[in-house]
Each structure stands twice: as structure tokens, then as C-alpha cells.
MIKOLVO-617699 format. One record per residue (C-alpha): residue number from 1; x, y, z; residue in one letter. Coordinates in pm, 1 decimal. Example, Ala and Ser with C-alpha at 12.3 -4.5 7.8 and 13.67 -1.06 7.14 Angstrom:
<rs>
+-----+----------+----------+----------+-----+
|   n |       c1 |       c2 |       c3 | res |
+-----+----------+----------+----------+-----+
|   1 |   1230.0 |   -450.0 |    780.0 |   A |
|   2 |   1367.0 |   -106.0 |    714.0 |   S |
+-----+----------+----------+----------+-----+
</rs>
This chain:
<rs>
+-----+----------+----------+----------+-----+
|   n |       c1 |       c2 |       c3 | res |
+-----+----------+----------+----------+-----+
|   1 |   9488.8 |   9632.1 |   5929.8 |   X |
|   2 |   9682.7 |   9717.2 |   6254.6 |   X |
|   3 |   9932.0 |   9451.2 |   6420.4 |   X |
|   4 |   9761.0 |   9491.4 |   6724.3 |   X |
|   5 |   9424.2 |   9606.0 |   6728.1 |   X |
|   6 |   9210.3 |   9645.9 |   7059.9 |   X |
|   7 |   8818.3 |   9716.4 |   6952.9 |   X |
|   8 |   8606.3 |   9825.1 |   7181.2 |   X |
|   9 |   8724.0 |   9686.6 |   7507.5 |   X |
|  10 |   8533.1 |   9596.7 |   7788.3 |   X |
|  11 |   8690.5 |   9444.7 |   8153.3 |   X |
|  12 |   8600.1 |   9391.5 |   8432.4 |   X |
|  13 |   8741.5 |   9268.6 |   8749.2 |   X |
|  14 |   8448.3 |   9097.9 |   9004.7 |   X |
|  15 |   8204.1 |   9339.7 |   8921.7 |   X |
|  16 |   8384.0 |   9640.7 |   8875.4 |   X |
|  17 |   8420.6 |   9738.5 |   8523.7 |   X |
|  18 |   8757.1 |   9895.3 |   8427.7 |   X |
|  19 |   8808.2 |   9934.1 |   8074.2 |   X |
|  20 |   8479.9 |  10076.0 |   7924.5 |   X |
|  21 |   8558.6 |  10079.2 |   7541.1 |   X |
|  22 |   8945.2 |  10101.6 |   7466.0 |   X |
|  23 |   9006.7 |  10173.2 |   7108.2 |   X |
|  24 |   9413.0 |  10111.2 |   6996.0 |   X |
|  25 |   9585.0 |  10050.4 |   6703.3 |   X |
|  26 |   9974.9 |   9960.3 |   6678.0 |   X |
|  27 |  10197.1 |   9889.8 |   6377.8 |   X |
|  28 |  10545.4 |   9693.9 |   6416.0 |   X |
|  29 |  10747.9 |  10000.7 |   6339.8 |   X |
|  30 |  10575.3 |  10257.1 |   6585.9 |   X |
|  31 |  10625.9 |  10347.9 |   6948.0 |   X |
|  32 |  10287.2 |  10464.9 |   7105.4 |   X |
|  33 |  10309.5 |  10636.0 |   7489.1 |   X |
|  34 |   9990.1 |  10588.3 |   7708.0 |   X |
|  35 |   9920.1 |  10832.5 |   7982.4 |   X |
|  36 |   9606.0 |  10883.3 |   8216.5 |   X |
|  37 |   9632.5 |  10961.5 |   8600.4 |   X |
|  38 |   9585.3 |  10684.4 |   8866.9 |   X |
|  39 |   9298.8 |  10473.6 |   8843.7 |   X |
|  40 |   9244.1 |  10480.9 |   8489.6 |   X |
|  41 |   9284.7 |  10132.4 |   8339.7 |   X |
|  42 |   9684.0 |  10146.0 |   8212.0 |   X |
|  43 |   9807.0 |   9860.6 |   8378.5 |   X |
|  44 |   9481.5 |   9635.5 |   8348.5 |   X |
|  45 |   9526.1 |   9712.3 |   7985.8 |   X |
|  46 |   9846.1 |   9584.4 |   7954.9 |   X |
|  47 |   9725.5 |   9277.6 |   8151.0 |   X |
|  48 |   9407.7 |   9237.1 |   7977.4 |   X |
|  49 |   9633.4 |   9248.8 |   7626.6 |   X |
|  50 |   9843.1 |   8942.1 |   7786.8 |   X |
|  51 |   9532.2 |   8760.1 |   7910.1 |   X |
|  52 |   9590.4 |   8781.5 |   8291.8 |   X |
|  53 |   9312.7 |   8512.9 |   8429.9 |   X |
|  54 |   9192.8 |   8773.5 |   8743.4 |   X |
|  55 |   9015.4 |   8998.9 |   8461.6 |   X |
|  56 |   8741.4 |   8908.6 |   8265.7 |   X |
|  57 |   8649.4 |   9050.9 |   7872.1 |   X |
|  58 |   8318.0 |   9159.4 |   7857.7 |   X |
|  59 |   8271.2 |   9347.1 |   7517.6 |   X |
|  60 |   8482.7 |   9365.1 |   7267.8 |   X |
|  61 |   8796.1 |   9246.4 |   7107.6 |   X |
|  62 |   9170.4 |   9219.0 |   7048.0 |   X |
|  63 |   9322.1 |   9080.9 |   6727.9 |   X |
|  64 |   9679.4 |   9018.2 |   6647.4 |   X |
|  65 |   9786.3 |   9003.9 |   6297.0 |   X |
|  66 |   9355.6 |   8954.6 |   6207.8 |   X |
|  67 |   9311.5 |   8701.3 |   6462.4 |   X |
|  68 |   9127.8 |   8737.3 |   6824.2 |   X |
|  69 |   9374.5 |   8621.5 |   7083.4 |   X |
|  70 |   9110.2 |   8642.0 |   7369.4 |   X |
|  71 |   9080.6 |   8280.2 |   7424.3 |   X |
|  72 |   9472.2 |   8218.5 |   7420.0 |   X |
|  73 |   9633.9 |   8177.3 |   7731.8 |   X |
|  74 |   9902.1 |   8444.3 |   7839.5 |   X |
|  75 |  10216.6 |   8186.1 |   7756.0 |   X |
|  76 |  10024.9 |   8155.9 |   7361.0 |   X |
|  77 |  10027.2 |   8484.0 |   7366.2 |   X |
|  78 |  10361.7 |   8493.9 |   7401.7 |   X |
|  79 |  10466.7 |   8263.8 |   7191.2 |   X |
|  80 |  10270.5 |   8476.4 |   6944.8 |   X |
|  81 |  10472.7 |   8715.8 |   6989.0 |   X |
|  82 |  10327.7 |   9007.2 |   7285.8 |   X |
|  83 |  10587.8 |   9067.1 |   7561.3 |   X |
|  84 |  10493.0 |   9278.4 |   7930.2 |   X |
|  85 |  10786.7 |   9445.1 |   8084.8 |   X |
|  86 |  10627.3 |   9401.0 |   8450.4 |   X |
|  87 |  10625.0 |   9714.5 |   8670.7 |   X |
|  88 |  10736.6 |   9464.0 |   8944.4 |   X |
|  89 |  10902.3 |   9186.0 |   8827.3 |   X |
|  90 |  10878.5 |   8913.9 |   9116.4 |   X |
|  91 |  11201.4 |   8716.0 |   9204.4 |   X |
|  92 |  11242.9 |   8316.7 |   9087.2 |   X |
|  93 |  11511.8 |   8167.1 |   9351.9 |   X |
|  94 |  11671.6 |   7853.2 |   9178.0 |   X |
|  95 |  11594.9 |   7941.1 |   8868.5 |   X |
|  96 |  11944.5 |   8125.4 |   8690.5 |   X |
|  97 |  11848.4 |   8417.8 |   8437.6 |   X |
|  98 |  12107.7 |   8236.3 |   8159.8 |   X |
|  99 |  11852.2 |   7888.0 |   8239.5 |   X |
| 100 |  11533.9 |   8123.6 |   8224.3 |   X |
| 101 |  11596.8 |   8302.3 |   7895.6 |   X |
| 102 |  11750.1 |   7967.4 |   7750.7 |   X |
| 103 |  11441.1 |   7819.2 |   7815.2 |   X |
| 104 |  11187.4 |   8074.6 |   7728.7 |   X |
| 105 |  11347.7 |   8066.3 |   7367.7 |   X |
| 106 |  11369.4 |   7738.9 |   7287.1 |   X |
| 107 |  10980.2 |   7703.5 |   7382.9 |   X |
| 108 |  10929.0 |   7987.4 |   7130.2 |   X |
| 109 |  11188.4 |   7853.7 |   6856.8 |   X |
| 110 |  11016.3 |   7675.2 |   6572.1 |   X |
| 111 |  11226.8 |   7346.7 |   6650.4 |   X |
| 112 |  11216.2 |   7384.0 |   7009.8 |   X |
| 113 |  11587.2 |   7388.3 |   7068.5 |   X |
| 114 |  11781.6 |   7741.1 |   7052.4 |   X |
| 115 |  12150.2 |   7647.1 |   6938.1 |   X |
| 116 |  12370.6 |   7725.7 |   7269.0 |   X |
| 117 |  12667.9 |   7878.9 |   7137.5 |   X |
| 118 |  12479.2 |   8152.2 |   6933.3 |   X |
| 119 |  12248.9 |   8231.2 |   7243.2 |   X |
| 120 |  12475.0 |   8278.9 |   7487.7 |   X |
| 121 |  12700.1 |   8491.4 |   7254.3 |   X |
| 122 |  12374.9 |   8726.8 |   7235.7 |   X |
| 123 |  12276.8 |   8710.5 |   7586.8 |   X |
| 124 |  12655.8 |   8838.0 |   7663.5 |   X |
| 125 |  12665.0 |   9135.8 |   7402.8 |   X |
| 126 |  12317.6 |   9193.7 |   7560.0 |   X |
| 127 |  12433.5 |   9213.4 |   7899.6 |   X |
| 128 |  12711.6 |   9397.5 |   7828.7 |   X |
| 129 |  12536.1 |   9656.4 |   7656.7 |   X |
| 130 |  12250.1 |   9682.9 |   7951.2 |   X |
| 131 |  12566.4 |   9720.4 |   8172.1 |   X |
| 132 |  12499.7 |   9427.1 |   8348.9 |   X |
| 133 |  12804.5 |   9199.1 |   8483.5 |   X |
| 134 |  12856.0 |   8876.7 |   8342.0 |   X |
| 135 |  12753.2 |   8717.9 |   8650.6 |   X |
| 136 |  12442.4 |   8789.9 |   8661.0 |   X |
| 137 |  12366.0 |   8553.3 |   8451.5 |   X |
| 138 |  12460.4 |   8281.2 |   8697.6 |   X |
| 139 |  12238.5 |   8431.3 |   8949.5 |   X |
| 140 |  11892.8 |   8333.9 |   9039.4 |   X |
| 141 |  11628.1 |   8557.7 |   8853.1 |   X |
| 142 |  11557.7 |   8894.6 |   8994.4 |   X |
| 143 |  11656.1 |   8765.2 |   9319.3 |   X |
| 144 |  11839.9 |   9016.7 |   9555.8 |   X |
| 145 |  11823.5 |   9236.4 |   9280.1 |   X |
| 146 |  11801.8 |   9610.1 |   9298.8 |   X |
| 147 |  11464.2 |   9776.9 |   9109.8 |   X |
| 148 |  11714.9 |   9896.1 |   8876.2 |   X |
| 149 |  11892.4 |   9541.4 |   8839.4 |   X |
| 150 |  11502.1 |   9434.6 |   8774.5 |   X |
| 151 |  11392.0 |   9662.6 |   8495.6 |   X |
| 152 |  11726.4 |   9574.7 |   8302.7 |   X |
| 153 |  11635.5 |   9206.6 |   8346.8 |   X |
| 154 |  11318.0 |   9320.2 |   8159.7 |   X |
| 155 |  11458.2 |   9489.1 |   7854.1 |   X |
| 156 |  11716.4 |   9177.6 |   7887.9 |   X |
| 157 |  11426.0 |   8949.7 |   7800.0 |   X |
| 158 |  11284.3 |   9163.6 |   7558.7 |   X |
| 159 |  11607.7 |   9152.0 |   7323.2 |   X |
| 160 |  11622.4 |   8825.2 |   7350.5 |   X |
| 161 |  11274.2 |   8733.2 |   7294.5 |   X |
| 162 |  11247.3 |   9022.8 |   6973.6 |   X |
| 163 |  10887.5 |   8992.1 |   7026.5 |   X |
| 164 |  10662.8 |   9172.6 |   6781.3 |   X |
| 165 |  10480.5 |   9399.6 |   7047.8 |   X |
| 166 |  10607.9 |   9501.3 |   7394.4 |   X |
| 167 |  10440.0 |   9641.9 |   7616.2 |   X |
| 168 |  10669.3 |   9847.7 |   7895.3 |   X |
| 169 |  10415.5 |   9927.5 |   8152.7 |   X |
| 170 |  10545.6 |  10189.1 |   8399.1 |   X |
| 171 |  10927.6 |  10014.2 |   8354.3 |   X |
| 172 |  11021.2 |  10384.4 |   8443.2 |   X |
| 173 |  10907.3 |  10403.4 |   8757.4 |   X |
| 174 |  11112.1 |  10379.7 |   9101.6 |   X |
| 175 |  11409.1 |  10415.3 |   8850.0 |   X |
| 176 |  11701.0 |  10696.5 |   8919.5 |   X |
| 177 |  11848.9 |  10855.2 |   8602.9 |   X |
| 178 |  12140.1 |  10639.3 |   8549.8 |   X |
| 179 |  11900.5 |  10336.4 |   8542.9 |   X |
| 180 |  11633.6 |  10513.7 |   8313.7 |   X |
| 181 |  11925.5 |  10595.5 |   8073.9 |   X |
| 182 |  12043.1 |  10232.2 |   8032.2 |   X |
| 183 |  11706.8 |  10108.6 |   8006.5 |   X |
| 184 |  11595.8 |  10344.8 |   7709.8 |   X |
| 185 |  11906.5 |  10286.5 |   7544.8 |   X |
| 186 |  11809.4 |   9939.8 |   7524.0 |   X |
| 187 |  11463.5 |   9980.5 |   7378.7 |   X |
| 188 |  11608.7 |  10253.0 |   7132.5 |   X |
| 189 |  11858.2 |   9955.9 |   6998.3 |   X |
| 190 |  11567.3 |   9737.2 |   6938.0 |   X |
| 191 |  11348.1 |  10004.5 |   6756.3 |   X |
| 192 |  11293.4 |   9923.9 |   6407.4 |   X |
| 193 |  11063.5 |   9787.8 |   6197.0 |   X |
| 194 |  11007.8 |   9435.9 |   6343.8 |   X |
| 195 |  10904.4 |   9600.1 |   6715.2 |   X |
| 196 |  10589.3 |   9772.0 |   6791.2 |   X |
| 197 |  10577.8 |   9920.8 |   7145.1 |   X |
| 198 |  10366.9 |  10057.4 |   7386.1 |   X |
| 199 |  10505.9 |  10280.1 |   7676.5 |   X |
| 200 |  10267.1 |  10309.4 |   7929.2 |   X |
| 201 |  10386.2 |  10576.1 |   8183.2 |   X |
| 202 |  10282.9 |  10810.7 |   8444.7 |   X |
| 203 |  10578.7 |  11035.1 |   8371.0 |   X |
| 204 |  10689.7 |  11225.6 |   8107.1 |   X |
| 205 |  11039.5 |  11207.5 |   8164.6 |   X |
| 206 |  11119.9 |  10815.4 |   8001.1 |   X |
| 207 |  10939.0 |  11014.9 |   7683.4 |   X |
| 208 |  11217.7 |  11249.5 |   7665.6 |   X |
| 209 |  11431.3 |  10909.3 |   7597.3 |   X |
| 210 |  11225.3 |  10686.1 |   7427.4 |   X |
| 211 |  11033.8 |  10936.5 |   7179.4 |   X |
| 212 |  10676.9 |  10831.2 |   7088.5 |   X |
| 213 |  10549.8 |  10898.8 |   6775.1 |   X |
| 214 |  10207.2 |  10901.4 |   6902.1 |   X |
| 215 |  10057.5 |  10992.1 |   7236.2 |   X |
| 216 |   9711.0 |  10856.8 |   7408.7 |   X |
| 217 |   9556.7 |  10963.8 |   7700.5 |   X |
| 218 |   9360.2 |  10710.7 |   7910.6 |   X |
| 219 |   9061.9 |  10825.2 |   8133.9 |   X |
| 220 |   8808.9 |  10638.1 |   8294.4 |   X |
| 221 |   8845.4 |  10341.5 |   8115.5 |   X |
| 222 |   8891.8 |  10483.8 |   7768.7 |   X |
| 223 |   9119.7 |  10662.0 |   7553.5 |   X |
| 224 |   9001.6 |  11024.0 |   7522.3 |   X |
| 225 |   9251.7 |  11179.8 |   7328.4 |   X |
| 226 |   9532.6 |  11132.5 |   7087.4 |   X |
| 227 |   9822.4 |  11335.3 |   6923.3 |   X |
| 228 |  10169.6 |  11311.3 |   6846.6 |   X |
| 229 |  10454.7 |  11414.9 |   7047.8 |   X |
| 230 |  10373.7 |  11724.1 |   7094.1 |   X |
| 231 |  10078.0 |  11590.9 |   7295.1 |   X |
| 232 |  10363.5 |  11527.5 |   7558.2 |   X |
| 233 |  10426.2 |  11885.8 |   7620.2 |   X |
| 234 |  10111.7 |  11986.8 |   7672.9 |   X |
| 235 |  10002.5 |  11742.6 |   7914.3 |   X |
| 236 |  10330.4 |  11865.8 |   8098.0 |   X |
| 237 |  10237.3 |  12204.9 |   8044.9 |   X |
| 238 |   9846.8 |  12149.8 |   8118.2 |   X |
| 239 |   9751.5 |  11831.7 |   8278.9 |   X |
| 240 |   9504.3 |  11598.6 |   8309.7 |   X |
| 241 |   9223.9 |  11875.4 |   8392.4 |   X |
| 242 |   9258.6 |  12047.4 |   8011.2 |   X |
| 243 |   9255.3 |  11704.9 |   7913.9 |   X |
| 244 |   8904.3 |  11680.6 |   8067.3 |   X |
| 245 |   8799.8 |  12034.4 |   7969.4 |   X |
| 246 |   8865.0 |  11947.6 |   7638.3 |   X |
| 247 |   8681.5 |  11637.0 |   7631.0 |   X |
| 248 |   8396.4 |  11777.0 |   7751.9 |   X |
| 249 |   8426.5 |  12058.7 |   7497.1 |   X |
| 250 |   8421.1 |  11809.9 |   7231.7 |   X |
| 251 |   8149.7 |  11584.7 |   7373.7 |   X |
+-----+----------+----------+----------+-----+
</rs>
């Protein structure tokens, strides 16, 4: 039995239907990369998996650890241990990141209280090694900050949170080099057997950093192919129309 394990999704949003039948499986342990060209359901996946209220689940399921999550709420799903790296993390003026994460733990710690002293010794080395300054973590969150400042925030929370599946949807993008780098050397720290992770991306490039050992393709609302990494090359080489052609070899 997978972690995570989406059968046979169905959304919709008003009455346009998005995902048509999404089949996934992800193990703590694996990174899986999801690609598909615009328009093809990535990012209302990832909401769908968090339980965002705007779409609706019409067929189908999604377990976590054997049970259906579809009728938690997205902040039970966290606490159960799913994390979303937004692609566009929205700014919270008053609210200091050191406050924010402090917060977000303890209402996932099994006491409610995370012990200060140890957290903020890990939200320092965790800074540090994100290459963010110190005080940043007096600042308010995400606000006045860069996009690059804003997808370190994200992997920020991430190593703090250690959730048991993340779900990075298109962190990479609007990011220059220098910012991609730091922000796959982050998720490469946390890979490991306690982190299953889904890379949802338009681009091939993060995959040269954060190497999938699988590879799906997303198309109209379903995954149509999978592969390992060498899936990555091709599409690079080929894109998405010998994805189709082959699809419709298969069919």
C-alpha cells in the first residue's frame, strides 16, 4: 500500500471538469516529477491533494497511510502530515516568519507546545543553510520579499515542518540559477526515507538538481505516461507531441 495513493480522480471546478481519472502512487522515500503542458490539471492536483474548498471531488479517491482524507480540511491535512510549496506564496504583514513557523509547529506537536530553545536553534541552522540572514526571521512573512526570498521561505517551512509528503508545485519557476541552486540544495538535505515528494514542474531544468526517480506526464486531466529518469530526456528531446503520438499508439 502506497503512502499516498490518488485512485481514480475526478474534479471539477463549477462545471468544468479538470482532473478526469488521476492515478498516483508515492512512497516516503521516493521523489516523483510531474510534467504536462499548460492546462493540464498540475496545480489543481496539488490543490485538490490539500483539499482547496474552490474544487470539488467528483469520482474517486485519495488515501493517506489507508485512510481517505477527502473530507479533512486542508489544515488536517496538514497536520497529517501533506505540505504545498505554493507557486506564489502570498505575503502575511504582522505576522514574523520566527512567530509563523513557531506556531505552525506547536499546532502539529503532539503536546501542542514546541520547546523554544531547540526550535529556534533549528530554524537558525535552517536559515543559514537556505542562505537566508538571520533577520529575516524578524520580518513579516513573505512581505517585501523577492520571488527568490519567497520560494526559500517555502523549503524553510518544509524543514521545519518534516512533513511526510511535499508537494513543490512549480517552486522553480520565476527563479534565476543562484536561487534554484539554494532551493534544491535544501530539498536534497531533507531526502531520505521519512519524505516523499512530488515535483511538479514545467521545466526540466530543477530535475537536473533534484533527480526524480520516477517521471509522470499529465495530459488532459490524467496521467498518460510514466518512466524513470530517463523519461526526462526524452520529453526534452521530444516533447509533449511524441508524448501524444505515443498515447495514441498505445490506445
Amino acid at each position: 500500500m502506497a503512502y499516498l495513493d490518488i485512485q481514480n480522480l475526478h474534479a471539477s471546478i463549477g462545471d468544468i471538469e479538470i482532473l478526469k481519472g488521476v492515478n498516483l502512487q508515492i512512497n516516503k522515500g521516493e521523489v516523483h516529477a510531474l510534467m504536462g503542458p499548460n492546462g493540464s490539471g498540475k496545480s489543481t492536483l496539488s490543490s485538490v491533494i490539500m483539499g482547496h474548498p474552490s474544487y470539488d471531488v467528483t469520482e474517486g479517491d485519495i488515501l493517506l497511510e489507508g485512510e481517505s482524507i477527502l473530507e479533512m480540511d486542508p489544515d488536517e491535512r496538514a497536520r497529517a502530515g501533506l505540505f504545498l510549496c505554493f507557486q506564489y506564496p502570498v505575503a502575511i504583514p504582522g505576522v514574523s516568519i520566527s512567530n509563523f513557523l513557531k506556531k505552525a509547529m506547536d499546532a502539529r506537536h503532539p503536546e501542542g507546545k514546541t520547546p523554544a530553545g531547540p526550535f529556534l536553534k533549528e530554524m537558525r541552522e535552517n536559515m543559514a543553510y537556505l542562505d537566508m540572514d538571520k533577520s529575516f526571521a524578524n520580518r513579516g512573512l513573505n512581505e517585501g520579499f523577492s520571488g527568490g526570498e519567497k520560494k526559500r521561505m517555502e523549503i524553510l517551512q518544509m524543514m521545519m515542518f518534516k512533513p511526510g509528503i511535499a508537494i513543490m508545485d512549480e517552486t522553480d519557476s520565476g527563479l534565476d540559477i543562484d536561487a534554484l541552486q539554494v532551493v534544491s540544495k535544501g530539498v536534497n538535505k531533507m531526502r531520505g526515507p521519512d519524505l516523499g515528494l512530488l515535483v511538479i514542474t514545467h521545466y526540466e531544468r530543477i530535475l537536473n538538481y533534484i533527480e526524480p526517480e520516477h517521471l509522470h506526464v499529465l495530459m488532459d486531466g490524467q496521467v498518460v505516461m510514466s518512466g524513470g529518469p530517463e523519461l526526462v530526456k526524452k520529453l526534452e528531446e521530444y516533447g509533449y507531441d511524441w508524448v501524444r503520438e505515443q498515447t495514441m499508439a498505445t490506445a
